[in-house]
Wavefront OBJ file of the C-alpha trace (Angstrom):
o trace
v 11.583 -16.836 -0.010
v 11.597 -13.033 -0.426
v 8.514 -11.816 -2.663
v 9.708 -8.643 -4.461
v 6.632 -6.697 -5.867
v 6.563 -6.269 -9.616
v 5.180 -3.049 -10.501
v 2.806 -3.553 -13.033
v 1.448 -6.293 -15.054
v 0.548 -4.142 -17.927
v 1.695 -6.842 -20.977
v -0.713 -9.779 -21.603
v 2.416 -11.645 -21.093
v 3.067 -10.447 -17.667
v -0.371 -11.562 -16.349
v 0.170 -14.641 -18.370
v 3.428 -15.230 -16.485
v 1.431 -14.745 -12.963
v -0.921 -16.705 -13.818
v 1.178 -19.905 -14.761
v 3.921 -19.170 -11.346
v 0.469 -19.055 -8.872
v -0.537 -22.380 -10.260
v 2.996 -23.189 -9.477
v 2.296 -21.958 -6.008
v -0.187 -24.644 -5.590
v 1.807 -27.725 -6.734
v 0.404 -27.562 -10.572
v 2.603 -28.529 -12.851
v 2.881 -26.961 -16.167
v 2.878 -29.812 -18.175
v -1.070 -30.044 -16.665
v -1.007 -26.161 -17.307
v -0.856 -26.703 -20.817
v -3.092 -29.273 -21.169
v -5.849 -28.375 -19.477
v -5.364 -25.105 -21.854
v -4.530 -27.224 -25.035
v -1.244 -25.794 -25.850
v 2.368 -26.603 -26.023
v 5.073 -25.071 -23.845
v 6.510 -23.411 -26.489
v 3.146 -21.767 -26.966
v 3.063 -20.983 -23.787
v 6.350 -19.252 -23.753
v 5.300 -17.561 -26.791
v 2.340 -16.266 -24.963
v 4.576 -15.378 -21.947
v 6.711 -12.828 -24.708
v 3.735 -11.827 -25.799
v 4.836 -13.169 -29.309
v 1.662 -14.765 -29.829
v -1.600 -13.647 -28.475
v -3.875 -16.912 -26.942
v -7.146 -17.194 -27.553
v -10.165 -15.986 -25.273
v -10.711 -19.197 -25.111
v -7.475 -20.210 -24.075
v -7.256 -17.559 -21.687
v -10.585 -18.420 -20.141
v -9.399 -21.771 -19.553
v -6.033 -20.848 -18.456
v -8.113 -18.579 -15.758
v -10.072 -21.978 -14.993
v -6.731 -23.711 -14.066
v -4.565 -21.168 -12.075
v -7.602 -19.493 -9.932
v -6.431 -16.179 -11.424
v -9.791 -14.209 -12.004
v -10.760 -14.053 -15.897
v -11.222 -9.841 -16.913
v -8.360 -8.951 -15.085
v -5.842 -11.972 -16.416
v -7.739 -11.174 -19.743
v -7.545 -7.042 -19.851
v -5.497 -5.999 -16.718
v -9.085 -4.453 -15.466
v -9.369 -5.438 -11.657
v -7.150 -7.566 -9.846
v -5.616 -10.795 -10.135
v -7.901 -12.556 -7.421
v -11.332 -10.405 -8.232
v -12.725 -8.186 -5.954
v -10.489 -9.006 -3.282
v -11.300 -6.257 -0.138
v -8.049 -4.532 0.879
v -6.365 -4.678 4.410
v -4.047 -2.365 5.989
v -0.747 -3.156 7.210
v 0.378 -0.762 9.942
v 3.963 0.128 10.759
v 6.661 -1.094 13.469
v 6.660 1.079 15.932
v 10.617 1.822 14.683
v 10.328 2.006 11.098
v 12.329 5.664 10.411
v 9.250 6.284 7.885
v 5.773 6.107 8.130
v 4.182 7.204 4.191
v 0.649 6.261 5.704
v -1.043 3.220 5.835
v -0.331 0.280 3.149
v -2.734 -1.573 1.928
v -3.024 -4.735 0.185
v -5.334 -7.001 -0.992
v -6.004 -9.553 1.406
v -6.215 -12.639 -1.252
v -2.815 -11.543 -2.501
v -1.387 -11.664 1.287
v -2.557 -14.939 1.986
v -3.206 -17.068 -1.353
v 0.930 -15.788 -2.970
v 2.752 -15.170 0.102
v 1.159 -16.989 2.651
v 1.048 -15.004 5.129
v -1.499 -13.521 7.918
v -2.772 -10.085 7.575
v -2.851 -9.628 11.022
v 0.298 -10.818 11.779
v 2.477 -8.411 9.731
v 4.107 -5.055 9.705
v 5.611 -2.832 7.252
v 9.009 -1.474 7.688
v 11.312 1.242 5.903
v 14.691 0.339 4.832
v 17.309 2.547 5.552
v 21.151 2.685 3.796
v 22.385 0.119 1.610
v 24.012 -2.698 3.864
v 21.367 -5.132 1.564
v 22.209 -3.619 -1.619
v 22.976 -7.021 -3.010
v 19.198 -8.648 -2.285
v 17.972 -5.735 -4.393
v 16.532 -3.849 -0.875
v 17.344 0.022 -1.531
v 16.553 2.583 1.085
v 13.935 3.672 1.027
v 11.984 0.281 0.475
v 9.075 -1.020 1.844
v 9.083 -4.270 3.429
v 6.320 -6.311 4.626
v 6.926 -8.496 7.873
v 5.646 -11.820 8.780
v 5.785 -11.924 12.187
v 4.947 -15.846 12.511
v 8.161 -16.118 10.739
v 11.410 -15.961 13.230
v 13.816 -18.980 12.476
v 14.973 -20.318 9.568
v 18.052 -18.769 7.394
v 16.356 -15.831 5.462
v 16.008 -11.965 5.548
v 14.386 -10.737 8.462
v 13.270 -7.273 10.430
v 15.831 -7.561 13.614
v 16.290 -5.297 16.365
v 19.904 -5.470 17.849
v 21.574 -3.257 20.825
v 18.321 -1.048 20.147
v 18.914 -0.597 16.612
v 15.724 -1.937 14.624
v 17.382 -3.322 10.360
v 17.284 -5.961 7.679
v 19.617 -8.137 7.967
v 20.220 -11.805 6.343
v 20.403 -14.135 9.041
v 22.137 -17.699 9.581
v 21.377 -19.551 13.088
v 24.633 -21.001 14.080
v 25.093 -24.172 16.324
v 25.369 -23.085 20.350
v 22.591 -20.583 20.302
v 24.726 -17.942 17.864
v 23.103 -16.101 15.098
v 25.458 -14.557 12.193
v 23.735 -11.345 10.746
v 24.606 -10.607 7.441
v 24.487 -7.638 4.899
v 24.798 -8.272 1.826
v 27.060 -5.356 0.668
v 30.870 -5.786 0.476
v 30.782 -2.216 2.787
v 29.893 -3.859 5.650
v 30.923 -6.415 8.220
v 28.788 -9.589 8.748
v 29.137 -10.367 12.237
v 27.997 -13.350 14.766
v 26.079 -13.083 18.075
v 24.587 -14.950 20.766
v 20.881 -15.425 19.805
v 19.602 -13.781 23.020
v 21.250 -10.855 21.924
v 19.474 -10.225 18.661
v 15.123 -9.800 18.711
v 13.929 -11.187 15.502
v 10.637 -9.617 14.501
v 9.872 -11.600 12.014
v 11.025 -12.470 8.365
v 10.739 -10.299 5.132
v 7.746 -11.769 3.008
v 7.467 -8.830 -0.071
v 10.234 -6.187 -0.740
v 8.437 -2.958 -2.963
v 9.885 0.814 -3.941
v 12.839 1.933 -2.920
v 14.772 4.779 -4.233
l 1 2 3 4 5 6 7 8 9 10 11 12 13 14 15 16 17 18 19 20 21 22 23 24 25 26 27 28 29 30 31 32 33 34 35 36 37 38 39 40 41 42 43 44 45 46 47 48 49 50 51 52 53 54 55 56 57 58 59 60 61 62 63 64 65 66 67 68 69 70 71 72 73 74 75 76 77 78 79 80 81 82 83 84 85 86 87 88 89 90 91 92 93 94 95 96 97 98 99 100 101 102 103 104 105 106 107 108 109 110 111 112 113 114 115 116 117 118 119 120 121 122 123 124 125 126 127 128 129 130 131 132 133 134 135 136 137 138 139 140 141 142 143 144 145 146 147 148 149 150 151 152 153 154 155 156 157 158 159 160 161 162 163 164 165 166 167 168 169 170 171 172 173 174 175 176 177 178 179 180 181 182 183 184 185 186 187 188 189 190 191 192 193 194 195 196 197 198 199 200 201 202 203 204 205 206 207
């Protein structure tokens, strides 16, 4: 699964919301969500408008359950896991632009997407053949290199061409690359034909 980074979690609601899918992340359920928090689920989703304001108490406890830290899930001050230190993703050798180093908390890397810092790249998309999975040019796209089979979106390098392409391993050792834009062709090759770099964990920007 793709992570595509939302831009801001200005809204109560929108914290509220990332709160509730990383419990989710770590096999809570919401029906515990709501009542270790004392609420219904219709309060909840009334919270997750931002209909309804909850409590501090509520939101303390709500903190308490998900892991998310408290002043930042309660005023957007901070970040979602505390005072997480940043790490810096470097780029793949071939990415076609290179902004400067990206960095990223290191809780967020490895508590939402699971990944290893040190085993991911950042890459620059380039023309529209994945349009239709919402990855512009221009956007940046984190790669998890312990990541290589599986159908997903990966970072592939093919006749010395270095993209994002949808793949789906085939029976006999083929691999069908995909782009998901009506434009262009999806075609199928032998697997020893196409270097997978690894797969796309977090999609962000784009233009």
């Amino acid at each position: 699964m793709v992570v595509y980074m939302n831009e801001a979690a200005n809204e109560m609601g929108d914290r509220i919301q990332f709160a509730v899918d990383f419990a989710k992340k770590q096999g809570k359920a919401v029906q515990d969500l709501v009542a270790y928090v004392g609420i219904t689920k219709t309060q909840l989703s009334r919270y997750i408008k931002s209909t309804n304001e909850p409590t501090v108490s509520r939101v303390a406890r709500l903190s308490e359950f998900s892991g998310v830290d408290l002043i930042w899930l309660s005023t957007g001050d901070g970040h979602p896991f505390g005072n997480s230190p940043y790490v810096t993703i470097r780029f793949h050798d071939d990415s076609p632009e290179k902004s400067g180093p990206v960095k990223f908390e290191r809780d967020y890397l490895e508590q939402v997407l699971r990944v290893d810092p040190d085993q991911c790249l950042m890459f620059t998309n380039t023309g529209d053949a994945m349009i239709g999975r919402g990855i512009l040019n221009g956007c940046q796209v984190l790669v998890d290199l312990r990541r290589q089979r599986g159908d997903d979106i990966y970072l592939i390098t093919v006749h010395q061409d270095t993209m994002v392409r949808r793949l789906q391993f085939l029976p006999g050792s083929q691999v069908k690359v995909i782009s998901d834009n009506e434009a262009y062709d999806d075609y199928t090759l032998p697997a020893e034909d196409v270097t997978v770099v690894g797969r796309a964990a977090w999609i962000g920007g784009g233009r």
